[in-house]
N, C-alpha and C positions, 0 to 999 in steps of 0.2 A: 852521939845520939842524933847528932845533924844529919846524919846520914842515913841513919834510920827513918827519921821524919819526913826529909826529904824523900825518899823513897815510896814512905807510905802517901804523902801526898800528892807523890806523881802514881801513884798509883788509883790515888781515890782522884785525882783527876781524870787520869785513863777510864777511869771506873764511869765518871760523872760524862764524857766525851761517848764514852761508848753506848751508855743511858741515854745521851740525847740523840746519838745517832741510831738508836733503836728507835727512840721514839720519831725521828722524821722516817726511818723507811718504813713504820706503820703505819706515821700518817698517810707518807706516801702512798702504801699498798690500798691503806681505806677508799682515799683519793681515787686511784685507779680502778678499784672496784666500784666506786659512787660513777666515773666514770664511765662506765664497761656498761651498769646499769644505763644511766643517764644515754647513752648513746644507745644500747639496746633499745629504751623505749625511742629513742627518735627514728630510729627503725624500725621498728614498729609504727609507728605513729604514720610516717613514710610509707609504710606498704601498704599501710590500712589505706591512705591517703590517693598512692598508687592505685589501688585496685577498686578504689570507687571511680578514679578517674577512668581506668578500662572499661570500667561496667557503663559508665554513659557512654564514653566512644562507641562501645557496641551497643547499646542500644540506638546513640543517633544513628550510626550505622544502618544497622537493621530497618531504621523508620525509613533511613536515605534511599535505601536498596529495595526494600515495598513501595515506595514511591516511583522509583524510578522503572521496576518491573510493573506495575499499574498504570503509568503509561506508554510504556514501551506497547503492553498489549492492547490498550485501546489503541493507538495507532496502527498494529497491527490488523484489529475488528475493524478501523475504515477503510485499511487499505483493499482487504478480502471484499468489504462491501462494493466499494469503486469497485474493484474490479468484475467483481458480478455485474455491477449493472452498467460497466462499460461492453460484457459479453451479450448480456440482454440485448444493446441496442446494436450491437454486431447481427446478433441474430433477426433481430427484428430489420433491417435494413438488406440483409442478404435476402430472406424471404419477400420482403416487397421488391427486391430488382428480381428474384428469379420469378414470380406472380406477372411483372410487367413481360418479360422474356418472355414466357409462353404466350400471351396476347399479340407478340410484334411477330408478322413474317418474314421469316429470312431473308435476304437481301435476292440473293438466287431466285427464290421462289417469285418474289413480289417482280424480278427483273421478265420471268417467263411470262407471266399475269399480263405483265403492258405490253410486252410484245405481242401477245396473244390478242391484244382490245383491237388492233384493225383487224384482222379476219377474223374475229366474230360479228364484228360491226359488218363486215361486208357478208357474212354468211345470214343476217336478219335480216341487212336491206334484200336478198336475193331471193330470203324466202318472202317477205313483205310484198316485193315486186311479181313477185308468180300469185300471192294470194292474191294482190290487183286485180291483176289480168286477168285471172280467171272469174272472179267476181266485181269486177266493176262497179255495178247496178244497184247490188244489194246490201241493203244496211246491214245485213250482216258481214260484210266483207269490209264496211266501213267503221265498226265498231272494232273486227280484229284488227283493221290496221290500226286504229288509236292506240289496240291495247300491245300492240309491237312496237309502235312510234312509244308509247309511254314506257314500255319496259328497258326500247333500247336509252331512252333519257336517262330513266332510271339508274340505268348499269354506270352508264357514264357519270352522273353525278356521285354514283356508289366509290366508282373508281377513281375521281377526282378527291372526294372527300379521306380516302385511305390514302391517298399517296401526299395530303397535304396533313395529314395527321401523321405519316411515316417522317415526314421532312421536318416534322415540329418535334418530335420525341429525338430526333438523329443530333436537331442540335440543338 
């Protein structure tokens, strides 16, 4: 009967061994599903966490990027300004030298001018000197010669005065 007994109670120990090793791979599995839970929600928790963090990034983003296209293009509206009214005084400066130009005589021209001043000068004293001679006596012959003696001063001072205003604009 020892051996019967024996037998039954390695059996109802096998029995009792296998009972508690059912019960740790349940708790185990419980375990591992509390687990699986437990780490799902921290993935969860995690993404949600995640994706509030993207949703600021792009938003700072976006504000960073309106900011910085906002002034990108005001800088752009001065620069378009400046430059208009660097072309304004372009224009405005071209137009007063060309305005002055057509006032100045060519150099050519002005050079024919003076060399022309003594033989005109000598063709008024010639005519001056024949209306003399032929009227001497009378004041009216006295009055043309003033107004020849005054025109040729005239001239001359005319041509003094242009050729010291040439010289003043030249340099």
């Amino acid at each position: 009967m020892e051996n019967k007994s024996d037998t039954d109670n390695l059996r109802e120990l096998i029995h009792s061994e296998d009972k508690r090793y059912e019960q740790r791979f349940s708790d185990f599995e419980k375990m591992r599903v509390s687990d699986n839970s437990t780490n799902n929600k921290a993935v969860d928790a995690l993404s949600v966490t995640n994706n509030k963090a993207i949703d600021a990034l792009a938003a700072t983003t976006k504000t960073a990027l309106e900011t910085a296209f906002s002034a990108a293009e005001k800088v752009a509206i001065k620069t378009e300004r400046a430059a208009e009214e660097r072309a304004k005084a372009i224009e405005t400066d071209v137009e007063q030298h060309r305005q002055m130009l057509m006032t100045l005589i060519p150099r050519q021209e002005w050079q024919i001018m003076v060399d022309n001043f003594p033989s005109s000068i000598k063709k008024l004293e010639t005519a001056n000197s024949q209306a003399v001679g032929a009227e001497s006596h009378s004041t009216k012959n006295k009055s043309q010669n003033a107004l020849v003696i005054g025109l040729v001063i005239s001239s001359v001072v005319t041509v003094i005065s242009i050729v010291s205003l040439v010289l003043h604009i030249t340099h």
